[in-house]
N, C-alpha and C positions, 0 to 999 in steps of 0.2 A: 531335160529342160531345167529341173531343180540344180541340177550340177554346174547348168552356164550360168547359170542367177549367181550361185557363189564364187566364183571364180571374177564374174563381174562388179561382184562387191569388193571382192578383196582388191581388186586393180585401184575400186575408186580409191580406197580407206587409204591405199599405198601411195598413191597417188596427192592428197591430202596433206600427208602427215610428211611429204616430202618439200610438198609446198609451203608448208607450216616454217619447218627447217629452215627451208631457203631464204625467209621472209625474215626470221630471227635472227640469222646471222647476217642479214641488210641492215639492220637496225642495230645491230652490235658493230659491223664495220663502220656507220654512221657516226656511233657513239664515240668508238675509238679517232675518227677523224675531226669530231669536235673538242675531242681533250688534247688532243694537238694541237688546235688551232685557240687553244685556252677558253673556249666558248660552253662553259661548264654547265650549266642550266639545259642548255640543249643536248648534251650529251647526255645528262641522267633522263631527260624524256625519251631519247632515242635506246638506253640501257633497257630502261623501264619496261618499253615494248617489248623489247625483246624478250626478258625475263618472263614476261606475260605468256608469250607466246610458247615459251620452254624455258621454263619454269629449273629444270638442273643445270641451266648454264653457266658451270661454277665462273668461269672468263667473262662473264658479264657483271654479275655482281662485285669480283674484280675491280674489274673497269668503274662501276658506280660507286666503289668506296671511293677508290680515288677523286673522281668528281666533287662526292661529296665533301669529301676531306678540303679541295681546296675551295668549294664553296664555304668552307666551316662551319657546314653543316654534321659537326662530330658526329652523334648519337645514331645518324643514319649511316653514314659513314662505319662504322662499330657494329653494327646491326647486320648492315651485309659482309662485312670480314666473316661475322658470326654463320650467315648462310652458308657462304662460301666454304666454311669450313666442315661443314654438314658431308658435303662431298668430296672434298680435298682435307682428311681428317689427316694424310701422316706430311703435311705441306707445312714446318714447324712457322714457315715463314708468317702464313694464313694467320696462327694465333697470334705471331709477335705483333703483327700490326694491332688485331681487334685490343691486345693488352695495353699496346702502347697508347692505342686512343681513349681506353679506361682511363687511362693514367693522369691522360687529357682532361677528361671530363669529372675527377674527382672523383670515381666509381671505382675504389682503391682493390677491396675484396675480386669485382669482376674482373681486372687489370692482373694482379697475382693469380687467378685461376687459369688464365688464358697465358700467363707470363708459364708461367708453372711448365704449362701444356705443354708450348715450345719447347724448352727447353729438355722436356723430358722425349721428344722426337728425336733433338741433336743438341747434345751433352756440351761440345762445341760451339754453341752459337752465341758471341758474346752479345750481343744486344740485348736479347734478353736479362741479361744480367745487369747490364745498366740500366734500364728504363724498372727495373725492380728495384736498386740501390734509390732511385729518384720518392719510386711508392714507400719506400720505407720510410727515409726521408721526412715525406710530407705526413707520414704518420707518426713519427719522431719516436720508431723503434731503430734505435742506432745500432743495434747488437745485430740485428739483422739487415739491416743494410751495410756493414761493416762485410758480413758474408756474403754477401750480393759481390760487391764489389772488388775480393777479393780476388773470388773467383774468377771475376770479369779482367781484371789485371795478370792474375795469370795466365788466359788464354791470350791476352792480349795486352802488350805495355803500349797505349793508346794514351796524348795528352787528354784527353775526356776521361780516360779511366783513371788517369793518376791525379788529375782535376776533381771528378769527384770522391777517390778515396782522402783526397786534400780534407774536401767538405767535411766526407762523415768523422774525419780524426779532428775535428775545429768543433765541430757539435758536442763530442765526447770529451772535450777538454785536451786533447792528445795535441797543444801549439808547434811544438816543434817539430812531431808525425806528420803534422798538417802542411807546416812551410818545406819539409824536405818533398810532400809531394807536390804542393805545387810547384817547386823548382824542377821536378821531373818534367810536369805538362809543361814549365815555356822549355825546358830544354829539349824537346818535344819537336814545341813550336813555338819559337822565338816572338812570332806575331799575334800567339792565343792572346787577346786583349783579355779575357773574361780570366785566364790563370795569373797574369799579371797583377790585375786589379788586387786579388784574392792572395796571391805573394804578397804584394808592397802593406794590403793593412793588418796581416799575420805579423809581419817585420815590424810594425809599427806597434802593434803589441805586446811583441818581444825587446823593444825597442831598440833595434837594427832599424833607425830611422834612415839613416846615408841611406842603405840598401834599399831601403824602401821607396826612398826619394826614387832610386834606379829604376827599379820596376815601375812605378806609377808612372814614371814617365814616358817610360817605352811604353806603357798603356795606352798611354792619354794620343804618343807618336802614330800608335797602331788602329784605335778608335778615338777619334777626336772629338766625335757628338757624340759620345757618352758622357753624361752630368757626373755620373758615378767615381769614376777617376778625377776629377775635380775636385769631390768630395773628400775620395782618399787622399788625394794628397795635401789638404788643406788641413787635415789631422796631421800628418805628417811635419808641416810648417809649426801648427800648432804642439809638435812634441818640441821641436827647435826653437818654442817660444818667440818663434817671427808670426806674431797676429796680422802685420799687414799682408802677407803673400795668403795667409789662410782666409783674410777676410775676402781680398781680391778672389782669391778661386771662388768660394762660393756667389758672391757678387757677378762672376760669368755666370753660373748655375742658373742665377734668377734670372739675368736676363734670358736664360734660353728655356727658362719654366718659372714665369713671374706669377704664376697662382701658385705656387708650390709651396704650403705653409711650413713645410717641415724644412725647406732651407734659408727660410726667415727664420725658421728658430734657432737653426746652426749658427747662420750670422749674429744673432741676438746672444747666444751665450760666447762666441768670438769676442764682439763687442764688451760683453759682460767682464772675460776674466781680462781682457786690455782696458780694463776701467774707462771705457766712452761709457758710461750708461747711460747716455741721452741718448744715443744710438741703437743701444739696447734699447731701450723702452719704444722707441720707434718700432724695431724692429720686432717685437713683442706683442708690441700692439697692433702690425699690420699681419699675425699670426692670430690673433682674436677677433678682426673684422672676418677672416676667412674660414675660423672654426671657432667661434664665440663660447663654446665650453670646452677649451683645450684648458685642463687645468694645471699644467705643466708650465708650458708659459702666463697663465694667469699670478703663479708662485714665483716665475723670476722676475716678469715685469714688477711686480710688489719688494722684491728684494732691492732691484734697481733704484724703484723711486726711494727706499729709505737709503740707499748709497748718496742721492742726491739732496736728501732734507726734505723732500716731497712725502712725507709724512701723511697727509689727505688721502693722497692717491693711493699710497701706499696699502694704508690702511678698508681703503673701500676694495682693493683688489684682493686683501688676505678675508676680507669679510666675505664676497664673489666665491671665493674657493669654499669657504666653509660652508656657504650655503650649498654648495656645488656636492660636498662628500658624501650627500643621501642617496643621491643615483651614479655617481662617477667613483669608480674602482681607482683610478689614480688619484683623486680630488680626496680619497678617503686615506690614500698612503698620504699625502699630502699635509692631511689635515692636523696631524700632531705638528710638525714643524707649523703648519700656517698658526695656528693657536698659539705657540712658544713664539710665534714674531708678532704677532698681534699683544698677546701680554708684556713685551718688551717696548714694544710701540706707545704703548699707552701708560708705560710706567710715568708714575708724577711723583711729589716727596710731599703733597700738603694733606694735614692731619686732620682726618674725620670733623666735624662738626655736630655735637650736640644739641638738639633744640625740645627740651621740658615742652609739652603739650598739657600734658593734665598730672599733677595739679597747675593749673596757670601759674605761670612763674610772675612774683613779685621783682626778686633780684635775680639776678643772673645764675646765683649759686646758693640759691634756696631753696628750700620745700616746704610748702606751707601745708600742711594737713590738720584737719578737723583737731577738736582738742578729744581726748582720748580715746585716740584712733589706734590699731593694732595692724589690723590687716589692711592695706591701701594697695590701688593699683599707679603704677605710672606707665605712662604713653607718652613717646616721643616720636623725632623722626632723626634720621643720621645724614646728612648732607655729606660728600664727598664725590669726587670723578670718579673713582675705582669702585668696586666691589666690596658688601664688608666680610671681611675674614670671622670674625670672630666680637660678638659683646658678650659682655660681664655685667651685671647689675649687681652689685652688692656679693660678687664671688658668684652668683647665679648666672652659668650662660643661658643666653637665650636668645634664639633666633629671629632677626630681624627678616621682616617679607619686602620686594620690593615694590614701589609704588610710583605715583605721577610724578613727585615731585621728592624725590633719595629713599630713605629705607626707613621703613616703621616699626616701630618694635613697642610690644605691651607684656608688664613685668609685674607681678605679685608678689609684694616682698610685707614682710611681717615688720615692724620697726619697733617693738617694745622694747625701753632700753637702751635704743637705739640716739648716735645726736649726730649721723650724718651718713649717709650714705654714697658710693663712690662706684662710678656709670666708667667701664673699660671699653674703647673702641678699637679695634686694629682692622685696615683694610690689606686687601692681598698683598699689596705691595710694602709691608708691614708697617707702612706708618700708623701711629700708634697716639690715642689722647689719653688723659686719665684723670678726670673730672671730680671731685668731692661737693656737695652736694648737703649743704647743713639743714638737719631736720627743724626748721618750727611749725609745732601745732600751735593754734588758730582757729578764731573761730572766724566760721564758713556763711554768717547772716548777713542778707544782703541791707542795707540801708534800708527804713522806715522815711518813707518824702512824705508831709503833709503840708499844705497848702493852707494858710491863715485868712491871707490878705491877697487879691478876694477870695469870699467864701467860696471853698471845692469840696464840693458834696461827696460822700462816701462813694459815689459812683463814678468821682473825677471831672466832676463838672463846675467851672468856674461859673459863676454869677456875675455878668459886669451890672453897675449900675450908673456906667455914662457909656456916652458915643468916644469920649476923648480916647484916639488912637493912643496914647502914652499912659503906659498904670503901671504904679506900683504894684511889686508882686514881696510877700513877704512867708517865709515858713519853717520848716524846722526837721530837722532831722535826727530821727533816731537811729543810735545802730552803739553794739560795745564795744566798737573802737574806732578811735580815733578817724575822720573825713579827711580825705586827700584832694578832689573838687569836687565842684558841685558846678554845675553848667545850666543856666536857662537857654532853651532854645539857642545856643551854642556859644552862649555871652557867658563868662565866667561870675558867678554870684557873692557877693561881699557877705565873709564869714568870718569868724576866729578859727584860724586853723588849729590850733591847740586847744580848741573846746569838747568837751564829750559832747554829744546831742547838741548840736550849734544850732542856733538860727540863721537864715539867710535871708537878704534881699535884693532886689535887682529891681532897675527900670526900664520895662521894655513899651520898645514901640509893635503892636500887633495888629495894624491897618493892613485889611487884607489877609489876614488869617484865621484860622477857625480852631487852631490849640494853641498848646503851650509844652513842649517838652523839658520836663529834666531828668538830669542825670546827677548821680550820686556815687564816688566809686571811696571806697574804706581805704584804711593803708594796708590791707590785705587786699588788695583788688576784688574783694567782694561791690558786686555793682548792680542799682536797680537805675532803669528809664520808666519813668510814668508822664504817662501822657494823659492832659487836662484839656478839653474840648471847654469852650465858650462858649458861656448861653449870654446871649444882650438882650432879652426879654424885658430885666429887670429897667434897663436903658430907657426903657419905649414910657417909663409912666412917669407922670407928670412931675417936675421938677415943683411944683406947687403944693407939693403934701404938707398940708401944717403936722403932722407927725415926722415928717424927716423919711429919713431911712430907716425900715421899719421890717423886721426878722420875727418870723413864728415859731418857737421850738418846742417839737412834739415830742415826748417820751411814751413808749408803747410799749409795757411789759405785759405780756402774753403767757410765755412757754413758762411756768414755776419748776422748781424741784421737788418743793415739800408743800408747797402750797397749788391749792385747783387752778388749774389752766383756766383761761378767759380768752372767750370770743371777741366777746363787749369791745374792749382796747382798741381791736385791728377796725371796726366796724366806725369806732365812735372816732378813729383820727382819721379815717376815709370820708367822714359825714360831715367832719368840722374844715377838713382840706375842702372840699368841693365848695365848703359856703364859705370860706376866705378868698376861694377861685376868683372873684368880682369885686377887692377889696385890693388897696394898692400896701400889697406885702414885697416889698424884694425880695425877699429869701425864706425856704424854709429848710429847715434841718429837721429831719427824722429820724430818731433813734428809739431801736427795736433790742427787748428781751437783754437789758442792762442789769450791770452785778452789781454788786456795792462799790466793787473798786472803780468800776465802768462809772458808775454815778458821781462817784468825789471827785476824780478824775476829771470828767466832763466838766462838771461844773465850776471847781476851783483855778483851771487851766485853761482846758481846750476853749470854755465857751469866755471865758475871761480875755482869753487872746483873739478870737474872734470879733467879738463885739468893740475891743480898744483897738484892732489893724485897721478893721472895717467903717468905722467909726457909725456903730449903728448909735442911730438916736432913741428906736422905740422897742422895746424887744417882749414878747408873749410866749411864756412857758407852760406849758400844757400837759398835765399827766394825766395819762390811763393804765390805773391795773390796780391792782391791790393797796389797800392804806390802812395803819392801826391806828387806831387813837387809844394812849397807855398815859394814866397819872396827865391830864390835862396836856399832852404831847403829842402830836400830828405826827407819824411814821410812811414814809413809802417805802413800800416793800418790793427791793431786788429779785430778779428770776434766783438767785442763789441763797434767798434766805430761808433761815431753818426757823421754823414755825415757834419754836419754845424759846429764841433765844435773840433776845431784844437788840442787842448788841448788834446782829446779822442784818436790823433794817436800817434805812435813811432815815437821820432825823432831820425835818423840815426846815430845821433850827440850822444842821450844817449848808442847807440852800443857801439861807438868810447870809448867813457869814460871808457865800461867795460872792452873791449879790451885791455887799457892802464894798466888796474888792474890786465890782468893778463902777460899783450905781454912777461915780464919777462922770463918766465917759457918757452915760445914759440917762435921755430925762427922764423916759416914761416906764416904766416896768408893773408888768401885770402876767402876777401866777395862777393859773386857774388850775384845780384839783377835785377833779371827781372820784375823790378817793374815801376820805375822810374829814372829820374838820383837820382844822390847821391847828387848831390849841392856841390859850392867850400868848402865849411867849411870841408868837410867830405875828399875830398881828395885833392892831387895834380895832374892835368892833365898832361898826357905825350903829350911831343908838336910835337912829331914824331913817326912814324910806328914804333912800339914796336918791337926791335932789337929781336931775338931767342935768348934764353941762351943754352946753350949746357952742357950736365949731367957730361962730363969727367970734365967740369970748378966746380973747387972745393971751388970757392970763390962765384958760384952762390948755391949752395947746403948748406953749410956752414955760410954764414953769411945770419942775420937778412931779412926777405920783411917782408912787409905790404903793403897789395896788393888791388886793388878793382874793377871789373867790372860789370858795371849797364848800365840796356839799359838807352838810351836818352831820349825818353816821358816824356811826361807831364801828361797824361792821365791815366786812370785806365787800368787796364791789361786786357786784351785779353783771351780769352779761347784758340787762336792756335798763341804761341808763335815760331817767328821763331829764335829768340835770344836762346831760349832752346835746337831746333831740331837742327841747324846748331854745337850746344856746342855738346850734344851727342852722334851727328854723327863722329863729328871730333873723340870723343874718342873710340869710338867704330869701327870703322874703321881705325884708325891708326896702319900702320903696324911694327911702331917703338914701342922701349920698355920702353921709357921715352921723353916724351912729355914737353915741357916747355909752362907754361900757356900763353907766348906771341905768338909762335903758335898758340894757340887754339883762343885766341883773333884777330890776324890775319885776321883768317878764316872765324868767326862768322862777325868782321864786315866788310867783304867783303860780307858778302850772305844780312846782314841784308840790305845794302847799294844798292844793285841787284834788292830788292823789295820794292826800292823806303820808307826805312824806315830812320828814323833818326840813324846816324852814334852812336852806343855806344860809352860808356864813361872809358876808360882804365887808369889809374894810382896810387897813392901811398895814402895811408890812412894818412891823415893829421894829424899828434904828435903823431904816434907811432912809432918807433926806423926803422929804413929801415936802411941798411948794402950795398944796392944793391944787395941780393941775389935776387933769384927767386922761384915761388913756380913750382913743379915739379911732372908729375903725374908716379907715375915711376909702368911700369908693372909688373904683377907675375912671367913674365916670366924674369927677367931681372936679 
């Protein structure tokens, strides 16, 4: 029983495996009847099966390269040679294809393995040896495909073997090895289109042009839609110097491949060397719509436009390139020539331009530096189209940077010695300037503006004392040298231009403004602008003042050198200001911690000139700080005087003097000093209680005082003056509207008198004009 079991297995299994067979070679005849009838797709699904089914069917795998082959579907195709060959190892045939399909596929190494294979079955077979000449070739090992091919030629003198030993001997440089073999392949085959081609442009660069013409045309005879023999022969014409048959050939070319940039650019340099460059440039340019970073023709179309004076273009194309040479291998061979045409482009002949920055130039060809200056910088800039080559300053080069607006350059040069200095510019294109430059020092002080007429406070503030839109404006200028203008508010100001320190004036209308600018510039162009704001305050008070126009001037020396600093001063011209606040003063001037020179100064001049611009009628001088009384002689003492030496203080006496220079201009004047007495020289004593004036008496308003009250000490002042507090109390609690200063004097030396101090000193300033008027402090409200 166990024996019929096996006997009956073995029939199935035979049985089976017979069927299997029979089924796989249905599916392989299938296959074979679909690559007949060209239906390839189907034929590798009818292979497929079968191979499935029997799996060593070397004739199927066979059959499936082929399919896939002309599906081109390579790699599979290549894959079953390979199978195939597993089983069919001494079939030299099997490798040549899987090799030749490498060869296909750029799979160079597997190609030569399987070529190898071949060929080492049957020594004989020249195909292998060609499709190896081809791998070499594309590896651009000549030396070995030299031996490829030779071999292939000697087993066989075949137009494809002497066609490409043509090749490898054109790659090697070997031209005339080359043309003798392609004259073998067409002798060969008179109709090889592809050795023809390959004869006529050998010939052509041997320049056997005729013959070439010969060939290209039996080319062109033999394949007629090939572009390529168009090509060549359009070189051809081009060796014969006939541009029109060469432009004509490629002009077929395009139309029969009008995207094809590269025979626009053939035509483009046709065009080029038969000088159309308008047609060139066309042609260039419809090369650049199609490959926008060809920088090959981005380089001729730019050459073009400069053949045509299109310069612009020219230039924005070689600029295109240059920017192009960072990522483009050709744009960077390129790039020295685009540069040498771009620097040629833009050659110009005009000579650099100098322009002095600092020191500011007076003349053209000056230098004004400080007066004993040694070491000085100068700054400029260099205008020019071109690039600078090269500056000199004084034999010093030095490099100029570039900037918004040309080229800046700053230069340290020593001048001791020195009476000019000479600035060298040369740009690339070597135009060349060469500038001298004459040294004068100078001094560097800008203008002193002071304002007279009207009164402008140390802070810049003008005082008006009417609404009248039109005022005269009057002042003066210091500076040591010589004024070139002087400008109000952009109106030029009537001066001596040949004066040192000139006065000016001008009439401006200022309705509707709130300053007053001027300008002052030296004949060094040393130059100040000060600006004076308007105060109309003084405007607003009554035109009705029996005093007139009426100026308070405080002197407040404080800080000493050699003598004690005093509080008192600052306290007592804050204490005296508040209680003038409610009295009709137009103006005060306040001057703080003054020197001796400060004092004469002020007084013989500045307040001289003031009072006569401004045409004050009433004026009050007021000192606070220190005072000596020495040999019957009243002293104010300067923040700078020196305690032992008499000479250092103010005598009261040179007040007096200035006083007399201007008392003209002024009715009323009245010195008050809480310092010291004044001494006889300075006034005349009243020998009785100073009588009150009354404001309705129009002979004390009207005519001339010269007036003075000074406390009686001998000694230095005090920090808490009662001579002050009793004066500003009077004024400031007064409920009347016009006060007469023998009033006020009254009062104060009654309180001083209270506190056991010496009796001030009340009466008339000695040799200036006195009338018997009186000074009068008349309120705002009055």
């Amino acid at each position: 029983m166990k024996t019929l079991s096996l006997i009956f297995l073995s029939v199935f299994l035979l049985g089976s495996f017979t069927a299997t067979a029979q089924n796989a070679k249905k599916h392989y005849k299938a296959g074979e009847d679909f690559i007949m009838a060209g239906n390839y797709q189907d034929a590798v699904d009818q292979l497929s099966k079968a191979v499935d089914l029997e799996p060593d069917m070397d004739k199927a795998y066979l059959a499936r390269a082929d399919a896939y082959e002309h599906l081109g579907m390579l790699a599979d195709a290549a894959a079953d040679f390979d199978r195939a060959g597993t089983f069919l190892d001494k079939k030299p045939e099997v490798f040549y294809n899987a090799g030749r399909l490498y060869y296909e596929l750029g799979e160079y190494d597997k190609s030569i393995e399987r070529l190898d294979r071949a060929i080492a079955l049957k020594r004989n077979f020249v195909e292998p040896y060609l499709v190896e000449t081809k791998v070499y070739l594309a590896e651009e090992k000549y030396e070995d495909a030299l031996k490829s091919i030779d071999v292939a030629l000697t087993l066989k003198e075949t137009t494809q073997n002497y066609y490409y030993h043509g090749i490898v001997n054109e790659k090697m440089g070997n031209l005339e090895s080359a043309e003798s073999d392609y004259a073998n392949a067409v002798t060969k085959d008179r109709r090889n289109a592809e050795a023809l081609r390959a004869l006529a442009d050998i010939r052509i660069r041997l320049s056997k042009t005729d013959f070439a013409l010969q060939n290209i045309n039996a080319a062109i005879q033999a394949d007629p839609d090939n572009t390529q023999g168009y090509v060549i022969r359009s070189k051809a014409y081009v060796k014969k110097l006939d541009y029109p048959k060469a432009i004509d050939d490629i002009s077929k070319v395009i139309i029969l491949s009008p995207e094809d940039p590269e025979m626009y650019y053939i035509r483009g340099i046709y065009y080029q060397e038969f000088t159309q460059h308008n047609n060139a440039i066309n042609d260039f340019t419809k090369v650049l719509l199609l490959e926008p970073e060809n920088a090959d023709a981005l380089y001729k179309r730019a050459w073009s436009n400069e053949q045509v004076a299109n310069y612009k273009d020219a230039i924005s194309d070689y600029e295109a390139l240059v920017g192009l040479s960072e990522y483009d291998v050709q744009a960077q061979i390129l790039l020295k020539e685009s540069n040498a045409r771009l620097f040629e482009l833009y050659r110009e002949a005009n000579k650099p331009q100098i322009v002095i920055m600092e020191p500011v130039p007076r003349d053209p060809q000056v230098m004004q530096f400080p007066k004993d200056s040694r070491n000085v910088i100068i700054k400029g800039k260099l205008l020019d189209e071109s690039s600078i080559k090269e500056l000199k300053v004084d034999g010093l080069a030095v490099q100029p940077t570039e900037g918004e607006e040309g080229w800046e350059f700053l230069a340290a040069l020593d001048i001791e010695n020195k009476e000019d200095i000479l600035i060298e510019v040369t740009d690339i294109y070597d135009n060349t300037i060469s500038t001298r430059y004459t040294i004068n020092l100078t001094e560097v002080l800008p203008p002193l503006i002071t304002i007279i007429a009207p009164y402008a406070s140390e802070n810049n503030i003008i005082y008006l004392d009417s609404d009248d839109p039109n005022i005269y404006v009057e002042g003066r200028i210091e500076d040591e040298s010589l004024i070139e203008t002087i400008m109000i508010n952009g109106v030029l100001a009537s001066y001596i231009p040949g004066e040192i320190n000139p006065g000016f004036t001008a009439n401006l209308n200022v309705m509707n403004q709130t300053r007053i600018i001027v300008t002052a510039v030296d004949v060094f162009g040393n130059k100040t602008e000060a600006v004076f704001k308007m105060n109309k305050e003084a405007a607003l008070i009554s035109d009705n003042n029996p005093m007139g126009k009426t100026w308070a001037v405080f002197i407040e020396n404080s800080n000493y050198e050699t003598f004690a600093s005093l509080d008192g001063p600052s306290k007592d011209v804050t204490l005296m200001r508040a209680a003038l606040a409610k009295y009709q003063i137009h103006n005060v001037i306040h001057k703080k911690d003054m020197s001796k020179d400060d004092m004469e100064r002020f007084f013989s001049i500045e307040l001289r000139d003031l009072v006569r611009s401004n045409r004050v009628n009433s004026i009050l001088i007021w000192y606070a700080g220190h005072g000596k009384f020495i040999n019957d002689r009243g002293y104010w003492i300067p923040t700078d005087s020196r305690r032992d030496d008499e000479f250092t203080f103010f005598d009261i006496n040179a007040l007096k003097a200035s006083l007399i220079s201007y008392s003209k201009y002024v009715t009323h004047t009245l010195v008050i000093t809480d310092a010291c007495e004044s001494g006889p020289s300075f006034y005349q004593a009243m020998r009785s209680t100073p009588q009150e004036r009354s404001c309705d008496d129009w002979q004390a308003t009207k005519f001339k005082s010269s007036q003075v009250f000074a406390s009686a000490g001998y000694e230095l002042a005090v920090d808490n003056s009662q001579f002050t507090r009793t004066f500003a109390n009077s004024l400031a609690n007064s409920p009347n509207t016009c006060i007469p200063i023998e009033a006020i004097v009254n009062k104060v030396t009654s309180a001083v008198a209270k506190s056991n101090q010496q009796k001030p000193k009340f009466g008339r300033i000695d040799g200036l004009e006195d009338e018997d008027g009186t000074f009068f402090f008349i309120s705002k409200d009055y």
